[in-house]
C-alpha positions, 0 to 999 in steps of 0.5 A, a space after each residue: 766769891 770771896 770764900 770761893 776764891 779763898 778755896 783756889 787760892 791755897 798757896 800765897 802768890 801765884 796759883 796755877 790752873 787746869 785753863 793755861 790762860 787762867 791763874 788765881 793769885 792771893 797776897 797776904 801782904 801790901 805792896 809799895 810801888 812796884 815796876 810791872 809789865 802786864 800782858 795783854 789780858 783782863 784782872 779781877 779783883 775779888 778782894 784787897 785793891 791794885 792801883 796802877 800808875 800810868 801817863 799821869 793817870 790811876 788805874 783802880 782795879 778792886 772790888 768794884 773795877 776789873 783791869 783790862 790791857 790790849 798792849 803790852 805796857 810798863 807800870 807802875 803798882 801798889 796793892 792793898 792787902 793783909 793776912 786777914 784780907 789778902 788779896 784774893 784775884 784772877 788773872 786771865 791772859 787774851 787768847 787772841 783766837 778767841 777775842 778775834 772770833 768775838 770781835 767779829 761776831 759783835 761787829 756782825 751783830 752790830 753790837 758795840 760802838 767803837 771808840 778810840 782805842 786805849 791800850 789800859 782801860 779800869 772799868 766798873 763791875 757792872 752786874 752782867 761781869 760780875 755774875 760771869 766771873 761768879 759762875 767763873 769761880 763757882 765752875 772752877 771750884 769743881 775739876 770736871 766743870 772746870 775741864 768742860 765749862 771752864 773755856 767757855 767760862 773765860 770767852 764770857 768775860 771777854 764778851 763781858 770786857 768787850 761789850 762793856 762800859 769801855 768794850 768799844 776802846 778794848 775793840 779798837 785796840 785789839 782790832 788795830 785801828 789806824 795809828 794806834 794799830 801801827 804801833 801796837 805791831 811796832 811793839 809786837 816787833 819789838 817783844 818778838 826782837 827785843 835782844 837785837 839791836 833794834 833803831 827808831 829809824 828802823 822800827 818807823 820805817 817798818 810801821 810806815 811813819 816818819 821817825 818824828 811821828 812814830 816816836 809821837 804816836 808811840 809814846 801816846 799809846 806806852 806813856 814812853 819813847 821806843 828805846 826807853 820801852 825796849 829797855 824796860 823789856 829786857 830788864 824785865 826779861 833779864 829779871 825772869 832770867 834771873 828768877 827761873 833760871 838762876 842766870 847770874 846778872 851778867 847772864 842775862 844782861 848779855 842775853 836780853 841784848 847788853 854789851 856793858 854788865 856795868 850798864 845794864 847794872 845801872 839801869 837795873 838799879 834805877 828802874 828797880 830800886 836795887 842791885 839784881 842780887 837785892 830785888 831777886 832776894 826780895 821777890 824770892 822772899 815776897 813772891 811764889 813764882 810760876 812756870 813760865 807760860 807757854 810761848 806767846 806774841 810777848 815773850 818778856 811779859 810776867 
């Protein structure tokens, strides 16, 4: 897999497919702790390691553990990796088409338990997931298997995600359950909106919940209050502004929904650890940046 995966990877950083939902990434460097913001969808690691730090907890996705997201979350990673053994992984965003008609069969079938739902889930690579995503890369490795196999491909490792060792917390969260479902709309809401001026007041009233417990509820499930979420998409936001679009800062302050360049240059600092100017010259000397992908439910995600 590794030496398949080295093939698909020629270029460090982010590797584009034939699959849009599918991108293959290679690092030849470490990375110290770094903000993130993943949207929903599955991450194998075929070579090095991510740590992810999240409510006080480690999130290991490395050889032996693939990451799955359900909600979009911020947090907080560091990789693993040299130019002797970069890190060598495949990046597949949720089609939620596909995991709905999945959902539905598996539930027909009986197939999977539920359990409570979890927006982030590390889960071990057992031996059904890992001869997927090998028949995975093997087909990719071959432009017309690629083309004709390759969604097919994609919809079996989410059944491999989804009737997994924790399929049935992935399910529970992709199928909005209870409160947790509640606030995964709230958070949908708030991608779909985040250069308005949004209220708690207001996003409590829309899920039907009183402002105490929305805020309660919304923090167990992003491990931060609502308004301190909302800051952290539109600097995310604004730092994508910056990068692809060559935005100046207060560019994109204004356009994710700041009054104040001196504000959002502050908060920018203290999540970031540097100016706008320093963290996109890191990045740009760090990283090889993709196209945007095509309009989705979460906009400000990476």
């Amino acid at each position: 897999m590794i030496a398949l995966m080295d093939k698909l990877t020629p270029l460090e950083g982010y590797n584009l497919t034939v699959l849009p939902q599918v991108r293959f990434l290679r690092s030849n460097r470490p990375l110290s702790l770094t903000p993130v913001f993943y949207q929903p969808g599955i991450v194998i690691v075929c070579q090095g390691s991510k740590r992810g730090f999240f409510g006080g907890q480690v999130y290991l996705y490395d050889e032996q553990h693939y990451l799955a997201v359900s909600v979009p979350v911020p947090f907080t990673m560091q990789t693993q990796a040299t130019e002797q053994a970069p890190l060598l992984a495949i990046y597949l965003y949720l089609d939620f088409n596909v995991v709905a008609d999945l959902i539905l069969q598996i539930d027909q079938q009986g197939g999977v338990a539920s359990s409570k739902p979890r927006g982030m889930l590390s889960t071990p690579m057992d031996r059904p997931m890992s001869e997927s995503v090998l028949r995975f890369v093997e087909a990719m490795g071959r432009p017309l298997e690629a083309e004709i196999l390759g969604p097919s491909l994609v919809r079996e490792i989410y059944f491999r995600a989804l009737t997994g060792e924790q399929g049935g917390a992935m399910r529970a969260a992709l199928t909005l359950q209870g409160q947790f479902g509640k606030i995964a709309k709230a958070i949908r809401r708030i991608h779909e909106a985040f250069s308005l001026p949004l209220s708690v007041e207001q996003l409590a009233r829309e899920a039907g919940m009183s402002v105490p417990s929305f805020h309660s509820h919304f923090k167990s499930v992003t491990q931060t209050s609502p308004l301190q979420y909302l800051k952290s998409i539109r600097l995310h936001q604004a730092r994508l502004l910056m990068l692809r679009n060559d935005v100046n800062a207060a560019g994109a302050a204004l356009e994710v929904g700041y009054e104040s360049a001196s504000q959002f240059g502050r908060e920018f600092k203290r999540l970031f650890g540097g100016s706008p100017v320093e963290e996109i010259k890191r990045i740009r000397a760090s990283f090889v940046m993709p196209p945007p992908r095509s309009a989705g439910f979460y906009p400000s995600s990476p």
